[in-house]
Structures are given as structure tokens and as C-alpha cells.
C-alpha positions in Angstrom: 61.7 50.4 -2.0 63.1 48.4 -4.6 64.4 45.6 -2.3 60.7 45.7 -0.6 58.8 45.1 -4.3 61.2 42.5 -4.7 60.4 40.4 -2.1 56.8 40.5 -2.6 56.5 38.0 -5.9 58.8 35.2 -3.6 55.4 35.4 -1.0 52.8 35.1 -3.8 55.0 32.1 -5.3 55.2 30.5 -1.6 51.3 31.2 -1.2 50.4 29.7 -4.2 52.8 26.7 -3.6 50.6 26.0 -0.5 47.3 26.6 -2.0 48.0 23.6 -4.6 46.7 20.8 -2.5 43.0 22.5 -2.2 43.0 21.9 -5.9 41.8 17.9 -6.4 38.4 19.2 -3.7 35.8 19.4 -6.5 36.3 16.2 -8.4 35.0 14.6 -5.0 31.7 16.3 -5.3 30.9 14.5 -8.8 30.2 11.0 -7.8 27.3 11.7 -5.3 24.9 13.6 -8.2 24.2 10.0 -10.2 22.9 8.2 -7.2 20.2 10.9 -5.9 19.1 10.8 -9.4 14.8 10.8 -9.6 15.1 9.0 -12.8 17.6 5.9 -12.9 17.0 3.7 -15.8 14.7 0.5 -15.6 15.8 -2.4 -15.2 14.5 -5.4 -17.4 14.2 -8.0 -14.9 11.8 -4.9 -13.0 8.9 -5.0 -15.7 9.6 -1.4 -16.3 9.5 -0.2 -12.9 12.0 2.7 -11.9 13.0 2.2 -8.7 13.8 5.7 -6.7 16.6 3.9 -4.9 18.9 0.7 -3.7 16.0 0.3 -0.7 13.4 0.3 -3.0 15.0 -2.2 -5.9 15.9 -4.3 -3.0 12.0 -4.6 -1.7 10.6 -4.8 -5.3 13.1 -7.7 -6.2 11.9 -9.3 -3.0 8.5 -9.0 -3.8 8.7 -9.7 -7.4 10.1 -13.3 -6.0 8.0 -14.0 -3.9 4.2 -15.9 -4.4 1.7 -14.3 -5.3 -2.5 -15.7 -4.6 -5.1 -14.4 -5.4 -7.3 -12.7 -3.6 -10.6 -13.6 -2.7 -13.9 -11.5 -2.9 -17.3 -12.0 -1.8 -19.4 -13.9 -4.6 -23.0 -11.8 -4.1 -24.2 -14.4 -6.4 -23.2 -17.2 -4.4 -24.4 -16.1 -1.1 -27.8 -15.8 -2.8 -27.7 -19.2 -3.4 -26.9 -20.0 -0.3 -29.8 -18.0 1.4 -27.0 -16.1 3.6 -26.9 -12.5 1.7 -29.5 -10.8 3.4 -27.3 -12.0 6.5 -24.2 -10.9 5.5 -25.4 -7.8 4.3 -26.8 -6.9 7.4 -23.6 -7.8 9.7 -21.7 -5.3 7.4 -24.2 -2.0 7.0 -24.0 -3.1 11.2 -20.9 -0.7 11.0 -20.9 0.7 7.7 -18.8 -1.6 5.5 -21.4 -3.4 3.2 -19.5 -1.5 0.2 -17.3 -4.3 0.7 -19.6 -7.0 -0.7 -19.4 -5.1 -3.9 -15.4 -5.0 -4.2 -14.1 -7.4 -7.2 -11.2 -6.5 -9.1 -8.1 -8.3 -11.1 -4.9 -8.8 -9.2 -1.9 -7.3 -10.8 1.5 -8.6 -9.6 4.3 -6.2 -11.0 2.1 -2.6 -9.6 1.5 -5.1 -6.4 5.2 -5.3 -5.5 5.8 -1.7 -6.7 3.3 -0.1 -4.8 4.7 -2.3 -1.4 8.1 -1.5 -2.2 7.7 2.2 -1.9 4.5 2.9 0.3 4.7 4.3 3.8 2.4 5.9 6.3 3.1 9.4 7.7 0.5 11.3 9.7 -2.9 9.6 8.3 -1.7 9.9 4.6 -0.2 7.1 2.9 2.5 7.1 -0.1 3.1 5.1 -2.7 4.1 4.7 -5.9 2.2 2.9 -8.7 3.2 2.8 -12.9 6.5 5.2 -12.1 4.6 8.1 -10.4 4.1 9.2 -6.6 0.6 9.2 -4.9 -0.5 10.1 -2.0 -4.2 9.0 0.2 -5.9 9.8 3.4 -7.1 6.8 5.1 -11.0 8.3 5.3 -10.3 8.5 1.6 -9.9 4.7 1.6 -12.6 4.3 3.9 -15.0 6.2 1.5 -13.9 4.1 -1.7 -14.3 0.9 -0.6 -17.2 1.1 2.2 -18.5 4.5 0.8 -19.5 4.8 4.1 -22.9 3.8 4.4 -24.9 4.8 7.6 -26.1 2.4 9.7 -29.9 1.8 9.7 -31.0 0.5 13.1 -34.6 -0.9 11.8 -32.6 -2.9 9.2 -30.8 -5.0 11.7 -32.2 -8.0 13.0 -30.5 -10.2 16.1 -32.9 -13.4 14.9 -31.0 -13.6 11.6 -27.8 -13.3 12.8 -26.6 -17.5 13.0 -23.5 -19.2 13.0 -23.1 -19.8 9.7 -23.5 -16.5 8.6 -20.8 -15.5 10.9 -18.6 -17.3 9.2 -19.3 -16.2 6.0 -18.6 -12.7 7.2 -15.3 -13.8 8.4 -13.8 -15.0 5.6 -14.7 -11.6 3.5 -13.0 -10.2 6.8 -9.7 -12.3 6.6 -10.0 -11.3 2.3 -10.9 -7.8 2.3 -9.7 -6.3 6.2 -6.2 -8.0 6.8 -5.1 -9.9 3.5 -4.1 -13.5 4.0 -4.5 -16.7 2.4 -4.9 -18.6 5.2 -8.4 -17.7 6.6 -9.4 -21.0 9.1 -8.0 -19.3 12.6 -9.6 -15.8 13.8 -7.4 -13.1 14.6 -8.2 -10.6 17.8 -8.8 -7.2 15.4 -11.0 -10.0 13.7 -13.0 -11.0 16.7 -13.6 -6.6 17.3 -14.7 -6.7 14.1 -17.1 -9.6 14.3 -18.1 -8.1 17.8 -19.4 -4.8 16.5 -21.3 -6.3 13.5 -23.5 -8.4 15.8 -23.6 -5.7 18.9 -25.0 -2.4 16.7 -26.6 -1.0 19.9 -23.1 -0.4 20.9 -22.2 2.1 18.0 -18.7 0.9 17.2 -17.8 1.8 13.8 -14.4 0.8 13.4 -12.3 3.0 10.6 -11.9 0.6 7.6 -9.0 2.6 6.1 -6.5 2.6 9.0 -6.8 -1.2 10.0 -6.3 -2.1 6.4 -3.0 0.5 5.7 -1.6 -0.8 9.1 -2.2 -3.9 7.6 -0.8 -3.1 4.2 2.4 -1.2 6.2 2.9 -4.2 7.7 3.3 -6.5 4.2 5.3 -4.1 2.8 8.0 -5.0 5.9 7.2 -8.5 5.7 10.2 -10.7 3.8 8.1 -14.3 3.4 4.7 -15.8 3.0 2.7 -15.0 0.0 1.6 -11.6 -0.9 -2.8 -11.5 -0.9 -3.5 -7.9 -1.5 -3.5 -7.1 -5.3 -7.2 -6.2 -5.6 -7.2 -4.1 -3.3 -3.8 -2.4 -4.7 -5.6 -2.6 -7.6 -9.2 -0.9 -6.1 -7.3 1.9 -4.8 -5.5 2.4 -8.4 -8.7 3.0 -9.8 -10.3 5.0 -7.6 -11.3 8.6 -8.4 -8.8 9.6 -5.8 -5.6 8.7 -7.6 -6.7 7.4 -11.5 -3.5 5.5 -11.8 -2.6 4.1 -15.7 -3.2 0.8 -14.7 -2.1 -1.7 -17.4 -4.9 -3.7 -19.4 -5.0 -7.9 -18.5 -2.0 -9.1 -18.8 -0.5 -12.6 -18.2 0.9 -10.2 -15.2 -3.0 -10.1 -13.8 -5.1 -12.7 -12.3 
């Protein structure tokens, strides 16, 4: 019994002797925790944005680089003058989008690049972030905010008034307002749909404002040149009653 008890501390010495390596396991774990962190700290050259991640700071100083212009709205005003309102009006209530002639807002570069640094579209609801905080939209939310989706009224519509000019007009608040771009003097094939149902009403195509501008606003976000024409309307959907970001007052950062 005696020799039997005496062996038994020898085995827990060995054991323990080959249990030693498992020790240095948890230091591992300790660098992963500060890069998931929600809350990094901002960096100065960001403009106080707080990027969630390297993807993110990467797309944000990208953007932040790139140019900027300025994005054009239709001038009610102007087309008054020019005798073409009651035109143009009437190619966009055609399909339900004459809420558009009403859109005017400032351009913001800084929430611009954040909010295409971070947005993505996931089964009709798009995400983004604006001023540090997560939002989320549906597109027939965006439809309703910025062509409040007006019915079309048939005895409003008149083929007669509908003249070349006019159609050009409507083109360029197109090229501004349904696929951002600087460059407005060539006519893209969603563009010609577009133009297509505004002066064929009898046909009932009413084409979904909100998804061909995310697509299009999915599409800048992946984009790594040209000039970046979409702040107002980052900035219409900021203040909408559907997200109510803090948007910053007029900066030298808005134009």
C-alpha cells in the first residue's frame, strides 16, 4: 500500500509536466476583441466620421478624395419662364414622379462619402450609415418621399403639348434626380424607358422610382473614379420623416 501511494505524486508531477504547454492558449485570444470594436476612435482627416471597419475607412478615404459637383435640380421658376412647366409637369404625374420637380436641397460632402462607404442593399431595404449611426429604408419608402406618389390623372395629360423641347427638359431632371451624373448630353437605355412611359400614359407603366435610384446609388458606392453627383439626394433622404438624421447646419462642407 505504501509503495502504491508512493508512486501516485511521480504521475501527477509527469501529468502536470505535460499539461504546461496548453498554458500560453489564452493570450492568443486578446488581440482579436480591439478590431471588432463598434466604436473605434475618429480619425481627424475623417471629419469625425467613425468608420465600423478597414473596408469602410478605405471607401470613405476614397470618396473623401475624390470630386465632388453639385447636383442639379429642377428650377420651377425657370421653366415658367420658359413656358415649358405645364409640360414638364405633365410628363412626370404621366407616371407618378412630379414630386420630383419640387426636390431642392444643399449638398453635403463628408455625410455624402459616409453614407456610400457603408450603404448596401439587402432584400428591398437599404442600409447606411449617416452622422455615426445605422439606418435602414425600404425602396417604396423612397419612392413615397421624393415622388409622394401621385396618381396619374388621365384627363390631365395631353399628347399635343408634349414637343421636343420639353422632352429634353425632362431628361435632364432625369440624368439629375433618377441616375446621378454630371454629364447629362448622351441618353442612357433606363433613360429612354423612362422617357417612353412619360409620353405613352395609355400604356400604364409606372416605373418604381426607389429601386432604379438605390441600384443606382449601389452602384456609386462600388465605383473608384469620376465625380460623385448625388449629395441632395443623400441629403433628401437624411431629412426625411423616415430616418430624421442630425444633419449638420451649412458648412463650407455643403454646397
Amino acid at each position: 500500500m505504501e509503495a502504491t501511494s508512493s508512486k501516485r505524486p511521480r504521475q501527477t508531477k509527469s501529468s502536470a509536466r505535460r499539461r504546461k504547454p496548453r498554458s500560453p492558449s489564452p493570450p492568443s485570444r486578446s488581440p482579436s476583441p480591439p478590431s471588432r470594436s463598434p466604436t473605434p476612435p475618429a480619425d481627424p482627416s475623417h471629419f469625425g466620421v467613425v468608420c465600423l471597419g478597414p473596408v469602410q475607412q478605405g471607401k470613405l478615404e476614397s470618396f473623401l478624395k475624390r470630386g465632388h459637383a453639385i447636383q442639379k435640380f429642377a428650377h420651377v421658376p425657370t421653366l415658367k419662364e420658359l413656358h415649358v412647366y405645364n409640360q414638364v409637369k405633365t410628363l412626370f404625374r404621366n407616371i407618378g414622379w412630379h414630386g420630383l420637380l419640387r426636390v431642392h436641397e444643399l449638398s453635403y460632402k463628408v455625410p455624402t462619402a459616409e453614407f456610400l462607404s457603408s450603404v448596401y442593399l439587402d432584400h428591398g431595404i437599404l442600409y447606411f450609415r449617416l452622422m455615426n449611426q445605422d439606418y435602414e429604408i425600404s425602396l417604396d419608402q423612397i419612392n413615397a418621399i421624393l415622388t409622394q406618389l401621385h396618381p396619374y390623372v388621365s384627363s390631365a395629360a395631353k399628347a399635343s403639348s408634349l414637343i421636343h423641347p420639353v422632352i429634353k427638359v425632362a431628361h435632364r431632371i432625369i440624368a439629375s434626380l433618377v441616375a446621378p451624373r454630371e454629364e447629362r448630353s448622351t441618353i442612357s437605355a433606363l433613360e429612354l424607358k423612362i422617357l417612353y412611359a412619360m409620353t405613352h400614359p395609355e400604356n400604364n407603366l409606372i416605373p418604381h422610382y426607389g429601386r432604379f435610384l438605390c441600384h443606382k446609388l449601389i452602384r456609386l458606392s462600388a465605383s473608384r473614379s469620376g465625380k460623385i453627383v448625388c449629395e441632395g439626394i443623400v441629403s433628401m433622404l437624411a431629412k426625411s420623416a423616415h430616418i430624421r438624421a442630425p444633419y449638420p447646419v451649412p458648412t463650407s462642407h455643403c454646397r
